[in-house]
NUDOVEX-288083 format. One record per residue (C-alpha): residue number from 1; y, z, x. Coordinates in steps of 0.25 Angstrom, whole numbers. Layout:
<rec pos="NUM" y="Y" z="Z" x="X"/>
...
***
This chain:
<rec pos="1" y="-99" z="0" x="11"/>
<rec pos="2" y="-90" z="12" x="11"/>
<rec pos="3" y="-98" z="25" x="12"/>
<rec pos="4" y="-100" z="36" x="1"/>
<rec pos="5" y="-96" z="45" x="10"/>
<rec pos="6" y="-81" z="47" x="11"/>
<rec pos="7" y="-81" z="53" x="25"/>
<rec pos="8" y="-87" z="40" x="30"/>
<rec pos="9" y="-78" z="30" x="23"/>
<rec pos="10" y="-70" z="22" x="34"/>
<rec pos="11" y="-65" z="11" x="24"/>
<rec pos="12" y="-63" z="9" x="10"/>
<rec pos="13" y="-55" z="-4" x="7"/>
<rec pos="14" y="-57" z="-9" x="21"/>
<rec pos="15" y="-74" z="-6" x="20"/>
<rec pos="16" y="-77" z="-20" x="18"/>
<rec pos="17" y="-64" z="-27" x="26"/>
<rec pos="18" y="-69" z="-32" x="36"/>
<rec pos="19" y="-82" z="-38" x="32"/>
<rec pos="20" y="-84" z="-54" x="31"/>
<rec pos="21" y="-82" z="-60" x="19"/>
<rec pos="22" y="-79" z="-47" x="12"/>
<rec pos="23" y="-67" z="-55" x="4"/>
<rec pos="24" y="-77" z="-62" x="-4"/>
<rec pos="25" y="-84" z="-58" x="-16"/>
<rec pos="26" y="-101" z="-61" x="-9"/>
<rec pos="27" y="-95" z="-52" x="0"/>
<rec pos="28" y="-89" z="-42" x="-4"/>
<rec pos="29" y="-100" z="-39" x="-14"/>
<rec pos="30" y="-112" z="-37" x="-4"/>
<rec pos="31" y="-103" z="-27" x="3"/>
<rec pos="32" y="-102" z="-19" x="-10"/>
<rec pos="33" y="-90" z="-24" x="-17"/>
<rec pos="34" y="-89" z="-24" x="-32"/>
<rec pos="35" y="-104" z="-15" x="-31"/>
<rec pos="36" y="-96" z="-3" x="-39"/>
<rec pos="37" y="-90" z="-11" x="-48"/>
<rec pos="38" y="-100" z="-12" x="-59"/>
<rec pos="39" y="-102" z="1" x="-59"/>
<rec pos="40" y="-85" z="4" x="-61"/>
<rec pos="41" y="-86" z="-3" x="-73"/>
<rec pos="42" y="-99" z="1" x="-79"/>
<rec pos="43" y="-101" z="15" x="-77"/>
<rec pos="44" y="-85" z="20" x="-75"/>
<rec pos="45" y="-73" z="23" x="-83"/>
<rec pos="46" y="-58" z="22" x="-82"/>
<rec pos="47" y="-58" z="38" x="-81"/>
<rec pos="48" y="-70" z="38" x="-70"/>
<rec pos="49" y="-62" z="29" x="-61"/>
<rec pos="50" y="-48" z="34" x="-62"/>
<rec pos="51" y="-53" z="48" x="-60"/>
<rec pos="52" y="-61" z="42" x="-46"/>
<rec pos="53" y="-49" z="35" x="-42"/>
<rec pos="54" y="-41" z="49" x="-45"/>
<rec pos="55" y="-50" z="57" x="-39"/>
<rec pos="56" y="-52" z="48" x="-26"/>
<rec pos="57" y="-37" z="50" x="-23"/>
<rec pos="58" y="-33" z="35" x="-19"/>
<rec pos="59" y="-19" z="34" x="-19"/>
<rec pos="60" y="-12" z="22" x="-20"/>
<rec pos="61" y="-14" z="13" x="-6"/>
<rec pos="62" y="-2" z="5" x="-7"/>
<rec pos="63" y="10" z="14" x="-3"/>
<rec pos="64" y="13" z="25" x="-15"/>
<rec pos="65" y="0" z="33" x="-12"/>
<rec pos="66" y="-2" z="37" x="-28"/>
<rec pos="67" y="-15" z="42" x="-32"/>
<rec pos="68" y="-23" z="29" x="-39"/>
<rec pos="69" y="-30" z="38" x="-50"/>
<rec pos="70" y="-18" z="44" x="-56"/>
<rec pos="71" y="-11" z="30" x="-55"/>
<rec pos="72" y="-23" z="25" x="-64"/>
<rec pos="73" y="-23" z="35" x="-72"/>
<rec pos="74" y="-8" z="34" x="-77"/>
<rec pos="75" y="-12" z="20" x="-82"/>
<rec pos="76" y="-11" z="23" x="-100"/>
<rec pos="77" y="-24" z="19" x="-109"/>
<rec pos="78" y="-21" z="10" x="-122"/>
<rec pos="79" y="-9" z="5" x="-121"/>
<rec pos="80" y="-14" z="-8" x="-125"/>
<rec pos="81" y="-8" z="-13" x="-113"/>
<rec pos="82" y="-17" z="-21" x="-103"/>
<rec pos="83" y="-18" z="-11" x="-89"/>
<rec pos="84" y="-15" z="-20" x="-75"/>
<rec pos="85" y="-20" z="-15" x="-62"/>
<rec pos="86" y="-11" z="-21" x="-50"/>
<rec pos="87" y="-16" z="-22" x="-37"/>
<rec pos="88" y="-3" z="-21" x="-27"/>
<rec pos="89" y="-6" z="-30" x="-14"/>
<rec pos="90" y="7" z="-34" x="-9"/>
<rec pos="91" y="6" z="-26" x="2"/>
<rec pos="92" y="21" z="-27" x="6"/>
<rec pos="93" y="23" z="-14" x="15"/>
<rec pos="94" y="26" z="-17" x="28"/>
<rec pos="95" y="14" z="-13" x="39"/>
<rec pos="96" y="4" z="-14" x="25"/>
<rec pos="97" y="-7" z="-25" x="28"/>
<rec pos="98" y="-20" z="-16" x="22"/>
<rec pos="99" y="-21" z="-24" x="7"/>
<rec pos="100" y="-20" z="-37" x="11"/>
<rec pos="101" y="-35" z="-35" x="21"/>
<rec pos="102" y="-40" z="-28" x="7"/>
<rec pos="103" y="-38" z="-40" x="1"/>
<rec pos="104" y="-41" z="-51" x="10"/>
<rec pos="105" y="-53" z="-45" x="17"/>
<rec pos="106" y="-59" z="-38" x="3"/>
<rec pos="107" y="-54" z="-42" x="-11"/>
<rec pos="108" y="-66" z="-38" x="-18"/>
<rec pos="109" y="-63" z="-23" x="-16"/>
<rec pos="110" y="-49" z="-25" x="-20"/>
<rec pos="111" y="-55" z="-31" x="-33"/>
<rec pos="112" y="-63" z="-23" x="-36"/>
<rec pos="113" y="-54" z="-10" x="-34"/>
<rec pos="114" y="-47" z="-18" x="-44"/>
<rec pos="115" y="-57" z="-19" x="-55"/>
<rec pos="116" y="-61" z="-5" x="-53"/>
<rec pos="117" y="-47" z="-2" x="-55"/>
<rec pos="118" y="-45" z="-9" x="-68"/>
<rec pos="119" y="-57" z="-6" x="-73"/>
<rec pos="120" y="-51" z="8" x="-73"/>
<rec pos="121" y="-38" z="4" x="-78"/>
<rec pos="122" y="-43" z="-4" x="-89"/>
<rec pos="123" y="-35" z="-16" x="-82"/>
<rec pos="124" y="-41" z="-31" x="-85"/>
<rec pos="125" y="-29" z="-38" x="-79"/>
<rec pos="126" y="-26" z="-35" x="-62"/>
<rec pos="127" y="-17" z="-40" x="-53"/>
<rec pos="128" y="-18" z="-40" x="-37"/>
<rec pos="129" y="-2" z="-42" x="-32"/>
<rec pos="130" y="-4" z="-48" x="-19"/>
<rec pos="131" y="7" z="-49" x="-11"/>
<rec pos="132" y="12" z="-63" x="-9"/>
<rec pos="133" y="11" z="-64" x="7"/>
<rec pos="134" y="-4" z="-62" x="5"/>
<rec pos="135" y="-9" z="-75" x="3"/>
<rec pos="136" y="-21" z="-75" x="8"/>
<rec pos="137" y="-26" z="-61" x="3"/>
<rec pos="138" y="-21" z="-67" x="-11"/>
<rec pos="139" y="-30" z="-79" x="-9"/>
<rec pos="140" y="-43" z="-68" x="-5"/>
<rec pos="141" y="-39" z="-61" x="-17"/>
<rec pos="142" y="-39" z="-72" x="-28"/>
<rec pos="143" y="-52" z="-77" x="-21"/>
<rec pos="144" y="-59" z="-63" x="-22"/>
<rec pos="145" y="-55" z="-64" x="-37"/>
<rec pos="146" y="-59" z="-76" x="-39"/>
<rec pos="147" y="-74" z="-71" x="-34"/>
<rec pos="148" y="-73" z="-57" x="-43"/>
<rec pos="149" y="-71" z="-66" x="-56"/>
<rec pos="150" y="-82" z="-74" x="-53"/>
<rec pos="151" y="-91" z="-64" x="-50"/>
<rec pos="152" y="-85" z="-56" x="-64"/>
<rec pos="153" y="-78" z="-45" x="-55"/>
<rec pos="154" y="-66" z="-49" x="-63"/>
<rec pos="155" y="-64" z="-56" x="-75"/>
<rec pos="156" y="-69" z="-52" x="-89"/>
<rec pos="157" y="-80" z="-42" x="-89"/>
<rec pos="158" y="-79" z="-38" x="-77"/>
<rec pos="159" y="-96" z="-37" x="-73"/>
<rec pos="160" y="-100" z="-40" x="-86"/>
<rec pos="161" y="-92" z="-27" x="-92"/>
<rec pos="162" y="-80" z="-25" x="-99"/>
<rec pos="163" y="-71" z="-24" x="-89"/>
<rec pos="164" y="-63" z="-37" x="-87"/>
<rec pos="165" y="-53" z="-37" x="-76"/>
<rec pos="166" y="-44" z="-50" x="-70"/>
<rec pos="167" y="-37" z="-49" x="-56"/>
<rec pos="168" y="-26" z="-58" x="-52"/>
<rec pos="169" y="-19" z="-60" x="-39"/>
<rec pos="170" y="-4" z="-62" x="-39"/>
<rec pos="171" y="5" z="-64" x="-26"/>
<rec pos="172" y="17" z="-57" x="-24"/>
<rec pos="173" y="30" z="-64" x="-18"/>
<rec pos="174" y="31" z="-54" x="-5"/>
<rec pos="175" y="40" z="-44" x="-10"/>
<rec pos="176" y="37" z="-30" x="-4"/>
<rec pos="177" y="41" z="-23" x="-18"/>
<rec pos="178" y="32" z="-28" x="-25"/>
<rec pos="179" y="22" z="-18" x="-19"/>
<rec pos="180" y="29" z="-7" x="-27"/>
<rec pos="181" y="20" z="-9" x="-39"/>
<rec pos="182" y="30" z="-10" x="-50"/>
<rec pos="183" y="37" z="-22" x="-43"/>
<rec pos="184" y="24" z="-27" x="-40"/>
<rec pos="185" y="23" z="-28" x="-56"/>
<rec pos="186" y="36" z="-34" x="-59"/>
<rec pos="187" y="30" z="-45" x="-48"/>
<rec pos="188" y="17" z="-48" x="-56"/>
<rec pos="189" y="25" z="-48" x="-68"/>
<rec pos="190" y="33" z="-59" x="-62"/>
<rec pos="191" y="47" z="-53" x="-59"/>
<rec pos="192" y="52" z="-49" x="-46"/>
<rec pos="193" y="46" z="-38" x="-39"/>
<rec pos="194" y="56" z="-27" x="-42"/>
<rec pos="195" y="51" z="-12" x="-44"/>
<rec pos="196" y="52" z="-6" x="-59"/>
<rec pos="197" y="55" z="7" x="-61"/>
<rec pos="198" y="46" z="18" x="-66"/>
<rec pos="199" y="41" z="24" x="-74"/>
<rec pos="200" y="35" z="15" x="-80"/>
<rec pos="201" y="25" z="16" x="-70"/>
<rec pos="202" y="16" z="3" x="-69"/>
<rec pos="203" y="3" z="12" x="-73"/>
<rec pos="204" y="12" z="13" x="-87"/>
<rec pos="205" y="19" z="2" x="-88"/>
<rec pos="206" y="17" z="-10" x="-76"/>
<rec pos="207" y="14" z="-24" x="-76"/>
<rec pos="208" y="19" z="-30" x="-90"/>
<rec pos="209" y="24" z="-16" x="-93"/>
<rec pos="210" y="7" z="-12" x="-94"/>
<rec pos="211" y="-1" z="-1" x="-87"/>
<rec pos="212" y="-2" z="-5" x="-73"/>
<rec pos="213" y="-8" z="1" x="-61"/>
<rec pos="214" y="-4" z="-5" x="-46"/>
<rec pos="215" y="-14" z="0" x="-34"/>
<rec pos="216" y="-14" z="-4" x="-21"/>
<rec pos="217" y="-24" z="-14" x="-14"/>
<rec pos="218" y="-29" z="-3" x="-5"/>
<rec pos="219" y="-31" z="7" x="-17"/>
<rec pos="220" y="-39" z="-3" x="-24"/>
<rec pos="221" y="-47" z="-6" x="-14"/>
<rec pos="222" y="-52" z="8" x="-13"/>
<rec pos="223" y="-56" z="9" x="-28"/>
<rec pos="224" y="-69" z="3" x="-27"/>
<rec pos="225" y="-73" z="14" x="-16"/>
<rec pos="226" y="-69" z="28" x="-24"/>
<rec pos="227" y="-76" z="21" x="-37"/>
<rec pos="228" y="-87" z="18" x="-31"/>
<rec pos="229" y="-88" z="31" x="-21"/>
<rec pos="230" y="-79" z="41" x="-31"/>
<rec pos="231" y="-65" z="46" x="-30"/>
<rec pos="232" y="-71" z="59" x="-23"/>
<rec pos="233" y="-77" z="50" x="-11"/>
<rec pos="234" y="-64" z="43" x="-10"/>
<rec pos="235" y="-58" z="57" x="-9"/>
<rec pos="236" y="-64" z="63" x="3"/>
<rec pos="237" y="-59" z="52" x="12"/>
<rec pos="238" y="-46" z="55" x="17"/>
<rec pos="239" y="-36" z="67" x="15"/>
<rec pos="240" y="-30" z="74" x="3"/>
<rec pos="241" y="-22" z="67" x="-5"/>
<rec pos="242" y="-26" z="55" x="2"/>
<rec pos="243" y="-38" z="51" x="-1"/>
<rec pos="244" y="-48" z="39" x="5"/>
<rec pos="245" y="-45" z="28" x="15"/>
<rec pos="246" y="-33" z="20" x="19"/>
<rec pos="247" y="-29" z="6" x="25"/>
<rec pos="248" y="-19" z="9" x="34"/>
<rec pos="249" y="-11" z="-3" x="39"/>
<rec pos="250" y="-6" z="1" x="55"/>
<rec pos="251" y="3" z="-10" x="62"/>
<rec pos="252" y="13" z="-6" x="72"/>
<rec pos="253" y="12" z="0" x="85"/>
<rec pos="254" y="-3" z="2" x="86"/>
<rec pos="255" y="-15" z="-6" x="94"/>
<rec pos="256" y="-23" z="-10" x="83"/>
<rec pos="257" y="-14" z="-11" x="70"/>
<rec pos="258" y="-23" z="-13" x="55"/>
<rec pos="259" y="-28" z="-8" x="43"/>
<rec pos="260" y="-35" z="4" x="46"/>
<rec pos="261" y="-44" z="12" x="32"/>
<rec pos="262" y="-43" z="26" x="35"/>
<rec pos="263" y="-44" z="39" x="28"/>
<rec pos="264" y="-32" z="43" x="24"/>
<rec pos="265" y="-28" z="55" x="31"/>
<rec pos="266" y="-31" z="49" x="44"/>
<rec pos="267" y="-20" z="54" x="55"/>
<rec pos="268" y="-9" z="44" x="59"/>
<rec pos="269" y="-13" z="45" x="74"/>
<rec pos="270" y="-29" z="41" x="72"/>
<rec pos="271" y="-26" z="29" x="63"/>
<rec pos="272" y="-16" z="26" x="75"/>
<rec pos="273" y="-25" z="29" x="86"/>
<rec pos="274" y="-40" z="27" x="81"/>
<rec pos="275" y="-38" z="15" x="73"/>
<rec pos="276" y="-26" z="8" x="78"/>
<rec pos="277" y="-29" z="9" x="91"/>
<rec pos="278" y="-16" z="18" x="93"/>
<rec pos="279" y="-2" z="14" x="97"/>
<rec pos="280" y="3" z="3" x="106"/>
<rec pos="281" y="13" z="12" x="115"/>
<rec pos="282" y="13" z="27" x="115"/>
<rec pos="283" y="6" z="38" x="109"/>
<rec pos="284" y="12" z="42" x="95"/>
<rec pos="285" y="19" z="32" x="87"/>
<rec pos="286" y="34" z="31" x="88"/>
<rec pos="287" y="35" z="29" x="72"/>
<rec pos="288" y="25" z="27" x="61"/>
<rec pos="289" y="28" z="21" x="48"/>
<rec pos="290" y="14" z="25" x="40"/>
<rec pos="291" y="14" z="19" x="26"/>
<rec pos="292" y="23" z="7" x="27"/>
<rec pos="293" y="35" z="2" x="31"/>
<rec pos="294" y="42" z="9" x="19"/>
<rec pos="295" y="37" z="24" x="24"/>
<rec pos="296" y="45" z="34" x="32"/>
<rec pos="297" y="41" z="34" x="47"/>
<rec pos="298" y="33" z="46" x="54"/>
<rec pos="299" y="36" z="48" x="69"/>
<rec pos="300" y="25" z="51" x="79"/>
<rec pos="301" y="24" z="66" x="75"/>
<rec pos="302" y="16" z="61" x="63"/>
<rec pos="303" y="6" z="54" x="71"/>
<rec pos="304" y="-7" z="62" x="67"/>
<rec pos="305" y="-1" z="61" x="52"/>
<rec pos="306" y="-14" z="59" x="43"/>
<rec pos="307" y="-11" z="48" x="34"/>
<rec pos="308" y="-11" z="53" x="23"/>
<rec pos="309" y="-2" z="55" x="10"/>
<rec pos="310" y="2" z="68" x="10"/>
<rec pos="311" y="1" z="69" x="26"/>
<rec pos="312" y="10" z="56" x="27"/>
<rec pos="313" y="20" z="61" x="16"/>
<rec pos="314" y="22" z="74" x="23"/>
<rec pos="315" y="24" z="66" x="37"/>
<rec pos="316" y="37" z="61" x="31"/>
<rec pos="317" y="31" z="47" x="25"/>
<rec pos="318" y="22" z="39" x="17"/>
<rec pos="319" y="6" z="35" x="19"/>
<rec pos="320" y="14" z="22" x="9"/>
<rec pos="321" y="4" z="9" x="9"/>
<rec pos="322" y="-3" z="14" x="25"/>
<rec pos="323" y="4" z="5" x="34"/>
<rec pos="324" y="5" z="11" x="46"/>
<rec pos="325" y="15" z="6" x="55"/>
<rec pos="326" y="16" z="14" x="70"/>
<rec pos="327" y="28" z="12" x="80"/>
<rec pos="328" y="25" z="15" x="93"/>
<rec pos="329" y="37" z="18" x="104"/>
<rec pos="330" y="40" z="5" x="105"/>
<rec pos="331" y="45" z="3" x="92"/>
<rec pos="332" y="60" z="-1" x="88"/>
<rec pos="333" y="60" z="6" x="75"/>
<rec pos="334" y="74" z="2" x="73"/>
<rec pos="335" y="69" z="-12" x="72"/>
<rec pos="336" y="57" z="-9" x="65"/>
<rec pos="337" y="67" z="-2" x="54"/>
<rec pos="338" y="75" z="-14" x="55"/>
<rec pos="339" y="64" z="-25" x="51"/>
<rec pos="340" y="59" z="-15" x="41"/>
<rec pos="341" y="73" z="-14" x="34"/>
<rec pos="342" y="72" z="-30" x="33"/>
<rec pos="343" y="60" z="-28" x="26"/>
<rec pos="344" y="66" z="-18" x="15"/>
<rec pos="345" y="77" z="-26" x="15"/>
<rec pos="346" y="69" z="-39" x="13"/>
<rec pos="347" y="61" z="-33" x="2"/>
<rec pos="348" y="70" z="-26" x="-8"/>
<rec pos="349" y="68" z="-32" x="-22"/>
<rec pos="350" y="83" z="-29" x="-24"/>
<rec pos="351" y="81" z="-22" x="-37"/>
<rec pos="352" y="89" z="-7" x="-32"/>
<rec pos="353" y="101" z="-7" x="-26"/>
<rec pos="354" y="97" z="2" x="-14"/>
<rec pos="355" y="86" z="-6" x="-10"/>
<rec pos="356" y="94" z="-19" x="-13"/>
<rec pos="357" y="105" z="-16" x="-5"/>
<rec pos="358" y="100" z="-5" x="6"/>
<rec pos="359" y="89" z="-13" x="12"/>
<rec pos="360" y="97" z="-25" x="15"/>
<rec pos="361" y="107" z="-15" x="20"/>
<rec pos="362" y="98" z="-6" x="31"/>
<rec pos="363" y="93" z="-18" x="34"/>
<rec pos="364" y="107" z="-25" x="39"/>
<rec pos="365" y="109" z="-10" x="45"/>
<rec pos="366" y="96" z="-10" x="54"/>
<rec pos="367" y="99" z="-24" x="57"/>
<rec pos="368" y="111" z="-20" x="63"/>
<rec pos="369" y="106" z="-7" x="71"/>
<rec pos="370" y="96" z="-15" x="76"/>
<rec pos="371" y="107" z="-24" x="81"/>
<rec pos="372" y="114" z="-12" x="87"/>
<rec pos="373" y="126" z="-15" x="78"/>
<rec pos="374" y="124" z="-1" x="69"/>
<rec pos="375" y="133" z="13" x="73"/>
<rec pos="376" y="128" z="29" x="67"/>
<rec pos="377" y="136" z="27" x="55"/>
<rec pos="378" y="127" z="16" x="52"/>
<rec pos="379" y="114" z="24" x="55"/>
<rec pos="380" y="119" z="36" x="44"/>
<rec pos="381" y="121" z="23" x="33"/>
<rec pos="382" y="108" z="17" x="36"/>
<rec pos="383" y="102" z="33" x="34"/>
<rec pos="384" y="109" z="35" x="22"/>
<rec pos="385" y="107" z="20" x="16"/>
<rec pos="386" y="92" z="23" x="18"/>
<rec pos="387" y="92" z="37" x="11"/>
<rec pos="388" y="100" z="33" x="0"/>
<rec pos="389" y="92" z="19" x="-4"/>
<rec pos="390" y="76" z="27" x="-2"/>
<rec pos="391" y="74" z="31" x="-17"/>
<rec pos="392" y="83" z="24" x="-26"/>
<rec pos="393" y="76" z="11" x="-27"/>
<rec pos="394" y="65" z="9" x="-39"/>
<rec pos="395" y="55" z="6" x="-28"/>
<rec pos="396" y="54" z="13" x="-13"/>
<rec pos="397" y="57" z="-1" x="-7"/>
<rec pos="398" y="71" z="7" x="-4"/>
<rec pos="399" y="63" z="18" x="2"/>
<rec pos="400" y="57" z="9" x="11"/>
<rec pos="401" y="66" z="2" x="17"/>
<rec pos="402" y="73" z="18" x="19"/>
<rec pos="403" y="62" z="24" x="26"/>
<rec pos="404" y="61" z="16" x="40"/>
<rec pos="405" y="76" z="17" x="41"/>
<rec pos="406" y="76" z="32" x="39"/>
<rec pos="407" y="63" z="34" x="47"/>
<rec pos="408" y="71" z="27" x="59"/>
<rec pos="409" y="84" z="36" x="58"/>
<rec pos="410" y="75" z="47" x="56"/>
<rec pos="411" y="65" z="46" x="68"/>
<rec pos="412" y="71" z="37" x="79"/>
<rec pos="413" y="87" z="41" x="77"/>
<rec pos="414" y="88" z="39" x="92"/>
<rec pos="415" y="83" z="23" x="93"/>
<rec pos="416" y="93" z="21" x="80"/>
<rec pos="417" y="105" z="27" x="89"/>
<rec pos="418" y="101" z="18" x="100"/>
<rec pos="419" y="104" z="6" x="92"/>
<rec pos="420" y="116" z="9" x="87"/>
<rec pos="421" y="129" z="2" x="91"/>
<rec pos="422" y="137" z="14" x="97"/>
<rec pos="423" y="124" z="17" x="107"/>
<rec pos="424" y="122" z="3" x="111"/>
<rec pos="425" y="137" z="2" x="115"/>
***
């Protein structure tokens, strides 16, 4: 059970992971799941929850950091609309593998973050938007649904109250937009998963033009914990500003690469070194991309960076979804830039002309430095190409696809020279 006391929290979505059987509902209820619950519903009101969810200081888990509470809290009353609650699993950002062990290994807490969470937002239809490589995780879902109805954790009168609440899983098709939330929508809705632009913004007018509120599987999985122990709980753990535990997900370079829950604000250098089990070759990392494929990189003077919002921000990138991807000095970031240019490139939805055409067009570039067929003027257009396209798309997938090719012809100028044409002449 996770402890009242915030200083001795080691895990919040990942408390009960690894126990057996912990994805079914026998399960999951002796080892405390659902226990709160009834009294959520019996004893507390809209207000009471939003204003623990303010007051914890749970930003969003799935890449844009926005605090939960306000996000709530912009949601209008008596519209005579119907209010949905979306939960966004796709879980597209490359190095991001932390929702996907939330949901296979315990659904039950997602659920349940997910009834608290309409129970606040006065919702009675939920969506979980899974996405669509996660065919097993979808199968655990459904299953875990299928035991909350007929245990009357979901359906009409939720507990014998008069709270009613239906939760349905729908597949995506694999397309990495759809994890910005409004082309996720446009997907549920049935077109293709282009991003809308705002305002409107979804908590105003979202799926079927109705209030709508999109979290993150992680920051639903942390709900049950600040209702039960109270927002200020949640608050003492961590750092300013970036409040309670977080999944990191760590691939690359290091010994032991995973999921990792750890208090936000925990240094670069410990998660590598204490919990990773430290780098393959060398000392520092050669390059660390800490949020996501999509976030600017840090070089090895910002190894002892806590990870934290602000701290992360200041360092010159973003905390984004938590993966954490370290290179070591045997990397070839040129070829690492190249195969995520294929990405971008791959994934653009087509809708802005920037992203449209630039991705496809760093890619053929990277493609051919890597080949040794570029010379320096190239290098200059592919800079400028990458300036010019971050910011002038609907959604940041043109941000993206910029910042591994401006973090490389930023912090390793020399290992670009050294493929170029003219040098290897």
């Amino acid at each position: 059970m996770i402890p009242s006391d915030p200083s001795k929290v080691t895990a919040i979505c990942f408390d009960r992971i690894h126990l057996p059987g912990q994805a079914t509902l026998e399960v999951a209820r002796k080892n405390g799941a659902y226990s709160y619950l009834p009294t959520v519903l019996n004893e507390m009101n809209r207000e009471q929850i939003i204003e623990q969810v303010k007051i914890s200081g749970l930003r969003g888990r799935g890449g844009a950091g926005f605090p939960t509470g306000l996000k709530w809290s912009f949601v209008p009353r008596n519209t005579g609309k119907p209010t949905y609650l979306l939960c966004n699993a796709d879980e597209g950002e490359p190095g991001t593998f932390k929702d996907r062990d939330i949901m296979r290994f315990d659904p039950h807490l997602l659920i349940e973050g997910m009834i608290m969470a309409g129970f606040a937002l006065g919702v009675h239809d939920a969506y979980i938007y899974i996405r669509g490589e996660f065919l097993h995780e979808a199968n655990v879902m459904n299953a875990a649904i299928k035991e909350a109805y007929a245990a009357n954790l979901l359906g009409e009168h939720i507990l014998g109250t008069d709270f009613s609440m239906h939760l349905t899983v729908h597949r995506g098709a694999g397309a990495y937009v759809c994890g910005e939330e409004t082309a996720l929508i446009e997907s549920l809705e049935g077109r293709p998963g282009r991003p809308r632009f705002k305002p409107p913004f979804p908590a105003v007018e979202g799926f079927y033009r109705c209030p709508t509120v999109v979290n993150n599987v992680e920051t639903l999985a942390t709900i049950p914990a600040i209702l039960e122990h109270g927002g200020q709980w949640h608050k003492q753990i961590g750092v300013p500003n970036s409040a309670g535990m977080k999944i990191f997900s760590v691939s690359g370079h290091v010994n032991k690469p995973g999921n990792y829950e750890v208090p936000m604000g925990m240094p670069l250098r410990v998660l590598v070194e204490e919990y990773c089990g430290g780098l393959q070759h060398g000392d520092v990392p050669k390059a660390v991309i800490p949020g996501g494929s999509s976030t600017p990189w840090l070089g090895p003077e910002h190894y002892d960076v806590p990870l934290a919002y602000d701290e992360i921000h200041k360092a010159g990138s973003m905390l984004g979804s938590g993966a954490v991807i370290i290179m070591d000095e045997t990397a070839d970031v040129v070829a690492l830039t190249r195969r995520l240019s294929h990405f971008y490139a791959h994934e653009s939805c087509g809708q802005c002309t920037p992203c449209r055409e630039g991705t496809g067009w760093l890619e053929r570039v990277m493609l051919r430095l890597e080949a040794g067929g570029c010379n320096a003027r190239d290098i200059e257009v592919l800079q400028d190409a990458s300036e010019h396209m971050a910011g002038r798309t609907i959604c940041a997938l043109a941000d993206g696809a910029a910042a591994p090719i401006l973090s490389l012809l930023r912090m390793f100028p020399d290992e670009v020279n050294s493929y170029l044409a003219e040098n290897k002449a």
